[in-house]
N, C-alpha and C positions, 0 to 999 in steps of 0.2 A: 447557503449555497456550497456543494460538494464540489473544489474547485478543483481535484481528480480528476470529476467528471467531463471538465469542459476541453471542449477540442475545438481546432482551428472553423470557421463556420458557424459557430452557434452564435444565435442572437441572445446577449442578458439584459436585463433594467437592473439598472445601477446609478446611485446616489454619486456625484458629484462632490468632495470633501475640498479640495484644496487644485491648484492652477503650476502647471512647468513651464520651463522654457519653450517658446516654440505655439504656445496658444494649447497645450496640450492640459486637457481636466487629468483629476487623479481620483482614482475611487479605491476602497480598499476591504477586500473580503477578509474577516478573519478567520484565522484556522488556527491549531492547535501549532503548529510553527510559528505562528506570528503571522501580520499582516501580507496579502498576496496581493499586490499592489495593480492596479489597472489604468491605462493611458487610453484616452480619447480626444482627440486631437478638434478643436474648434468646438469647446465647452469649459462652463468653468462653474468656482461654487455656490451648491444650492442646488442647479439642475439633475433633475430625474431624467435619464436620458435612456435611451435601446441603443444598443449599441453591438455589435460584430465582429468575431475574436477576428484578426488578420495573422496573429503572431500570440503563441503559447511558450513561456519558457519557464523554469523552473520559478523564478521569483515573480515572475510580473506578465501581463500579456498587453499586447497591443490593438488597438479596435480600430475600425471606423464606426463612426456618427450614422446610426439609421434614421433616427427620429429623437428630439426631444419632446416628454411624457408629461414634465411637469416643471413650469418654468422658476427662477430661483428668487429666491426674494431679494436678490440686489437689483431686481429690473426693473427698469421703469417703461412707459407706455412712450414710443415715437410713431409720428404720423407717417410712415414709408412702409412701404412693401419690403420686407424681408426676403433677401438674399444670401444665398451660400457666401458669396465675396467676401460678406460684412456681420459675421457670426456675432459681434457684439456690440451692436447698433442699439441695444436695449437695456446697454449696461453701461450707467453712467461715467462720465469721460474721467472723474480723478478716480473711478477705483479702476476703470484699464490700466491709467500712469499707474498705480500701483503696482497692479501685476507684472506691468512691465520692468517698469523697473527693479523689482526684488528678483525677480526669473533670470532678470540679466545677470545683475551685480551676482546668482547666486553664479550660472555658467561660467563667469571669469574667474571667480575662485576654483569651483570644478575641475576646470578643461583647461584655461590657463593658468590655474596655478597662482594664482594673484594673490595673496589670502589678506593683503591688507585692502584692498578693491576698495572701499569707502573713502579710504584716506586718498583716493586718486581720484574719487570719481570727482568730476567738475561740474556739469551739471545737467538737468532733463530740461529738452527743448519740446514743447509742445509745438504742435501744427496750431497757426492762428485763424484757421478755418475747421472748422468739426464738420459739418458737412459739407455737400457738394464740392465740394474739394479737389477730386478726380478732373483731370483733366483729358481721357481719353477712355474712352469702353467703346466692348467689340460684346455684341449681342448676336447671337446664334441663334439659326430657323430651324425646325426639326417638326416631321413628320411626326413624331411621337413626343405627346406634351404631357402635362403631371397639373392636373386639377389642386391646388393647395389645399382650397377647401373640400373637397371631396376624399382628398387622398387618394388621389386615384390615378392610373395612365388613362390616355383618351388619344387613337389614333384622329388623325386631321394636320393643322397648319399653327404652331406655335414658335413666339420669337419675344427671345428672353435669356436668361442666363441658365447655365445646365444644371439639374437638379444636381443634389451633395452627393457627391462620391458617384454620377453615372457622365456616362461620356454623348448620349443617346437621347437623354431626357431633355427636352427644356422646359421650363416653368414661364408662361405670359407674363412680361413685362406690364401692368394694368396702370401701375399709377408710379410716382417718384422714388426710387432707392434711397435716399438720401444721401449717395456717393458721388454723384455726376450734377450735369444741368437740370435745374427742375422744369423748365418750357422743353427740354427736349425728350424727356421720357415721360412725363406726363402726354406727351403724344404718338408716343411709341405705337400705342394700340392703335390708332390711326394709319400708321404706316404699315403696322400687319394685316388690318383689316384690307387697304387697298393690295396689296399683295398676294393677298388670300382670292380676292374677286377677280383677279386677272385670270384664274383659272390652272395657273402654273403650279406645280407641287414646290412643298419645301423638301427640302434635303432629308433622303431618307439613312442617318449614320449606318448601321447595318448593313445596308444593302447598298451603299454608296451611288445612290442616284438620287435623282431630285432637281431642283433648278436653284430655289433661293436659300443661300447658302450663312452670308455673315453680313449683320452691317458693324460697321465701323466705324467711330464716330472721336472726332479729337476739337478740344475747345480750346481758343484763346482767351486767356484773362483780360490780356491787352485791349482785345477789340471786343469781346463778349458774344466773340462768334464760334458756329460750328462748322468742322468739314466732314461730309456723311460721305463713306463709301460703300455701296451695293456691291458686293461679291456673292457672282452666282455661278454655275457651269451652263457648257455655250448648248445642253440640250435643251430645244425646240426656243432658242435665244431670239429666233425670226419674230417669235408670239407676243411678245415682252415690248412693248416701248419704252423705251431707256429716258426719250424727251424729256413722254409725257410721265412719267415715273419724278425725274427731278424737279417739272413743272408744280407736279404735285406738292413735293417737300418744301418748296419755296413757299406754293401757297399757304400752307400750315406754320410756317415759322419768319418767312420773310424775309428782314436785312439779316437775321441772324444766323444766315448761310451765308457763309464765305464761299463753299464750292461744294459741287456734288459730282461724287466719280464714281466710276465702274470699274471692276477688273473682273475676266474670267479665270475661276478657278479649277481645274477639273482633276486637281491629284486627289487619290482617293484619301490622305490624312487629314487628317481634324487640325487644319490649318487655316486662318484666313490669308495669311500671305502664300500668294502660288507662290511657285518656282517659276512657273510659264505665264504666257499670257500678259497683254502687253493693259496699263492702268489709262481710261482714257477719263477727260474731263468732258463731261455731261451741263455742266454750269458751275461762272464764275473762276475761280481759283485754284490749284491744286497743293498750295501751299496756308502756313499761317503763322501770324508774326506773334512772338511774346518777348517779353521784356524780364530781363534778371538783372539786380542791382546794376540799373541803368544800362544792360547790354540790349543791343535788339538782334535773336537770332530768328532764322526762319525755319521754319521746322515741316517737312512732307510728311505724310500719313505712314512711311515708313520708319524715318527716324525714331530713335531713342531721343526722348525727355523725361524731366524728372516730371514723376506724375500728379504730386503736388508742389506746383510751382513756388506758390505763396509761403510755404515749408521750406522747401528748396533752398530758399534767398538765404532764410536761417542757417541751414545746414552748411551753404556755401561760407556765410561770413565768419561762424566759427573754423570751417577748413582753414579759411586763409590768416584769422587771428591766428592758430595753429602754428602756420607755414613761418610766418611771418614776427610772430613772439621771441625774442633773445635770438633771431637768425643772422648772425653777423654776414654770411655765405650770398642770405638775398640782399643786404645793403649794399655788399661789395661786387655786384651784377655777377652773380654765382649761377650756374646751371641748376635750374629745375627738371623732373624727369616726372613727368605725369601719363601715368600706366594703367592702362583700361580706359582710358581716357573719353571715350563715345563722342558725343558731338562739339567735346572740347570743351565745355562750361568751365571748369574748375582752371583748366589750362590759361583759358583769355583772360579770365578774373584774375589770375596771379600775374599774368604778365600786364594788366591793364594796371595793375596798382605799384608795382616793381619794375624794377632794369634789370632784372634776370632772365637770361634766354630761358624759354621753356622750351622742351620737347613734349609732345603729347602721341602715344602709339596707341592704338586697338588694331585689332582683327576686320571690322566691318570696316567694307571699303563704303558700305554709304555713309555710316558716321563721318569717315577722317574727310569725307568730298563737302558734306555738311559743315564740317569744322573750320576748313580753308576757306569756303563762301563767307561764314561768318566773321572769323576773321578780319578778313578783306573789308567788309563790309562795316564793319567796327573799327576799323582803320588801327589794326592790334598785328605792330610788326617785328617783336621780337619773342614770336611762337611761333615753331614747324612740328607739322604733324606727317607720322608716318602708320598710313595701313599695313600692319605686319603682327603678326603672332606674338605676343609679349615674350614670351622665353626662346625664342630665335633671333627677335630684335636685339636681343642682349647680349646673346652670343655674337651676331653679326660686328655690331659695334664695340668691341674691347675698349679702344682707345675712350671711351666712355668711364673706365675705371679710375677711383681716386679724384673724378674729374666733377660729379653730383655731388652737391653742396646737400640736395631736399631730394629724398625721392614723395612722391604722393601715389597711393595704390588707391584703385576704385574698384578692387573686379567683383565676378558675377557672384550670385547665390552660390556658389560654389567653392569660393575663397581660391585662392591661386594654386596651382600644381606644385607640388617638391620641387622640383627643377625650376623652375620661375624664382619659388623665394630663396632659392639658393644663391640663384644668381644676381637676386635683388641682394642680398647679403655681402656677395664677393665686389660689387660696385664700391662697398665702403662709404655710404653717403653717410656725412652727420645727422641727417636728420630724416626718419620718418613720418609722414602722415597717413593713415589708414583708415580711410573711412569703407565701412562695410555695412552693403543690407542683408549680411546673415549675423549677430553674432560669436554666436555658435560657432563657425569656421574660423572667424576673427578670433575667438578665443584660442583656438587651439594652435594658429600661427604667434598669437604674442608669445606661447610656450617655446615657439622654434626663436624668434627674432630674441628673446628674453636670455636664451641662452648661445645669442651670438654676438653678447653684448650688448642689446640694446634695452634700454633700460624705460618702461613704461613711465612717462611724466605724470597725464592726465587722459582721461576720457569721457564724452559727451554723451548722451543719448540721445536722438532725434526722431520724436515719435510724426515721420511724416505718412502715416496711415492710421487712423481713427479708425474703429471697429473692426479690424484687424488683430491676428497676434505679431505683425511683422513689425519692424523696428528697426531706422539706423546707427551707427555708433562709429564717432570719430576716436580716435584711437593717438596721441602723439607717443612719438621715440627720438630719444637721441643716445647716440653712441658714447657708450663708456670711454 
C-alpha cells in the first residue's frame, strides 16, 4: 500500500496487529521509513477490518470502523445480538482485563509521567456481573434502518441502537445484547412491531419529523424492575393511545414494570431528553429504588446513576478505603469536599461511615435535589450539598482554604478545567481522591497535581463496563 497515496476519505482493509489506549486497534503499513502506524477505534488484534481515513498526518492516520472483514482468532461465539455499544462482547473477558489494563498502566507512564506506575498500581477490579449489567438503555426509532444480514439500508420503521459511526441509521433490536435485561429486549420487537401497526411514522433524523422518537428504559436491581419512557413529538399525538400503549407493555412484561411515562419531544437534536415538554405517568411509578452498600436512593429517569450498580458498590468501597486509610483529618471530624459530586453517592457513603462534615457540589440542579431527598431519607445529617459550578463554588467560598482535610474529585469524561484544578490545589487539602471515567485526562492532571506537590500513593482500576474500551481509575494523593 502506497501510503502517499492515501487521503483523508478513502476506505482501506487493514490487519489489526496490537490494541491502545482508549479501545483503539493499531495496524501498521510498512514503508521505506519505517512503519506508518494506523488507529481504529473499537477493534483489536487479529481483526481484518475496512476502515476510513478521518485524520492523515505525517506518521500515522486516524480511521473510523466501516466494517469488520474478517474476525480475530481471540473470539469466541456469544448468543446476543451485536451491538456498536459493546464492540467486544466476542472477546473473552481476561484478555479485555488485559488490554486494559497494559493501555492504562502504559497512558500513566505517557501522559502522567509515572514511570514507576507498577510499583503504585494497587489493583484491577473486575465488574462481578459480565453481562446484563447495564442498568439503563435508551433505544432509538428511525425511519431509516440497516438490515445486518443483508448489509443493507431499508426505508420503513426500526428501533434499536444506531448503526457505528451514523447518527440516522438504526439497526432492529431482534433479540438480547447481552448489556441490559434479558425479558426486556428480548421483547423489544414486540414493542416495535405494536408501534409500527398504529400507523404512526418513526422519527425521520434528516428531515427532523416523525412521531416515535426514543424509548428509554432504566432497571432496578433492588426490585428487578423496569421503568420504560416513550418519547415521541406531539405531531398527529391525538392518533396515538398513550393508555392503551402502556396497557400493552404491562401486558408483555407484567409486575416487572414499575412505571411507564411519556414525554413530548419536539427539539430538532438527537436528544431523548427535551428541554420542553412536561413527563407524564401513563402507569404505576415515575421513580425507582436501588440500594448501594446498604443505602436506599431513589432515582427518576432523569437522574445520574452509576450504570453498573453491582460494580459500583466495588468502586465506591475502595473510594472510601482510599479516603479513609492513614486519614487522621477524617478520625478527627475534618471537612470532606466532594466535587462533581451528582446524586451524592460517594458524599452519603463517607459521611455514613465517618463524623466528617461532607460537602458535596455539581452543576445539575436535578442531581443536588436527588442528593438532599436522599439524604433525608437515609437519615445521613452531617452532608450539605450545593448546586453550583465546581470552579466558582471555589472561589465563592475562600474561607474553605487550609480548612479541607480530603478533597474527593469525580468529574466528567472530560477531566476538570485548569481553573478548577488550580483552585482545587490552592485549597491545600492533605489529602486527594480522584476517581476518573476517563484515564487519559486523569493522567495528564496527576502531571499538574504531581507537581504541586502531591505525590501519587496508589491506583485502582475498575473495570465497570464489560465489552467496552472504557474503564474507571481511582487515583490517591497526599500532600508532600
Amino acid at each position: 500500500m502506497d501510503v502517499s497515496k492515501l487521503k483523508r476519505g478513502n476506505v482501506i482493509d487493514i490487519k489489526i496487529t496490537d490494541i491502545a489506549f482508549g479501545g483503539k486497534g493499531i495496524a501498521k503499513i510498512s514503508t521505506e521509513q519505517g512503519d506508518y502506524v494506523v488507529f481504529v477505534p473499537n477493534t483489536f488484534t487479529g481483526q481484518t477490518v475496512k476502515a476510513r481515513i478521518v485524520k492523515k498526518r505525517k506518521s500515522h492516520a486516524e480511521c473510523k470502523l466501516v466494517e469488520i472483514i474478517e474476525k480475530s482468532e481471540l473470539e469466541k461465539y456469544v448468543p446476543f445480538q451485536q451491538i456498536s455499544g459493546a464492540p467486544y462482547i466476542n472477546l473473552p473477558i481476561n484478555i479485555q482485563q488485559e488490554f486494559k489494563q497494559n493501555s492504562c498502566l502504559n497512558i500513566y507512564k505517557r501522559i502522567g509521567k509515572i514511570a514507576n506506575i507498577e510499583d503504585l498500581f494497587d489493583e484491577y477490579i473486575e465488574s462481578p456481573v459480565h453481562y446484563n449489567y447495564r442498568n439503563k438503555m435508551e433505544y432509538s426509532f428511525s425511519a431509516i434502518g440497516y438490515d445486518v444480514d443483508k448489509k443493507e439500508e431499508f426505508d420503513g420503521f426500526a428501533l434499536g441502537f444506531k448503526k457505528r459511526g451514523t447518527w440516522w441509521i438504526v439497526e432492529n433490536l431482534e433479540k438480547e445484547s447481552g448489556m441490559f435485561d434479558a425479558d426486556f429486549e428480548n421483547n423489544l420487537h414486540n414493542i416495535r412491531k405494536y408501534c409500527e401497526n398504529s400507523g404512526l411514522p418513526a422519527w425521520h433524523p434528516p428531515k427532523k419529523e416523525g412521531f416515535f422518537r426514543y424509548l428509554v428504559v432504566r432497571k432496578s436491581y433492588k426490585t428487578n424492575q423496569v421503568l420504560i419512557k416513550l418519547v415521541t413529538s406531539d405531531t398527529d399525538i391525538e392518533k396515538f393511545d398513550l393508555k392503551a400503549f402502556a396497557d400493552y407493555v404491562v401486558s408483555l412484561l407484567g409486575d416487572k414494570i414499575a412505571g411507564v411515562l411519556h414525554t413530548i419531544n419536539n427539539d430538532i437534536g438527537d436528544n431523548a431528553q427535551s428541554r420542553i415538554g412536561n413527563e407524564t405517568t401513563l402507569f404505576g411509578s415515575n421513580v425507582i429504588h436501588e440500594d448501594l452498600l446498604g443505602l436506599d436512593f431513589e432515582i427518576s429517569m432523569q437522574s445520574f446513576f452509576q450504570t453498573n450498580p453491582k460494580c459500583a458498590e466495588l468502586l465506591y468501597n475502595k473510594t472510601i478505603d482510599y479516603i479513609i486509610e492513614n486519614n487522621e483529618s477524617i478520625k478527627n471530624d475534618g471537612v470532606v469536599m466532594d466535587l462533581f459530586c451528582g446524586t451524592g453517592t460517594i458524599g452519603q457513603m463517607i459521611a455514613s461511615k465517618t463524623n466528617a462534615k461532607v460537602i458535596g457540589v455539581d452543576i445539575i440542579d436535578d442531581a443536588i435535589e436527588n442528593a438532599k431527598e436522599n439524604a433525608q431519607k437515609n437519615g445521613i445529617n452531617n452532608v450539605e450539598f450545593f448546586a453550583a459550578d465546581v470552579n466558582k463554588f471555589l472561589y465563592e467560598y475562600p474561607e474553605y482554604q487550609n480548612k479541607i482535610g480530603t478533597i474527593v474529585l469525580d468529574p466528567p469524561r472530560a477531566g476538570i478545567s485548569g481553573k478548577a484544578l488550580k483552585r482545587v490545589i490552592e485549597l491545600n487539602a492533605k489529602h486527594i481522591v480522584y476517581v476518573s471515567c476517563n484515564p487519559g485526562t486523569q493522567a495528564r492532571d496527576i502531571e499538574i497535581l504531581t507537581e504541586a506537590g502531591y505525590e501519587l500513593q496508589k491506583i485502582s482500576l475498575v473495570d465497570q463496563f464489560p465489552h467496552t474500551s472504557h474503564i474507571e481509575a481511582i487515583a490517591k494523593f497526599k500532600k508532600r
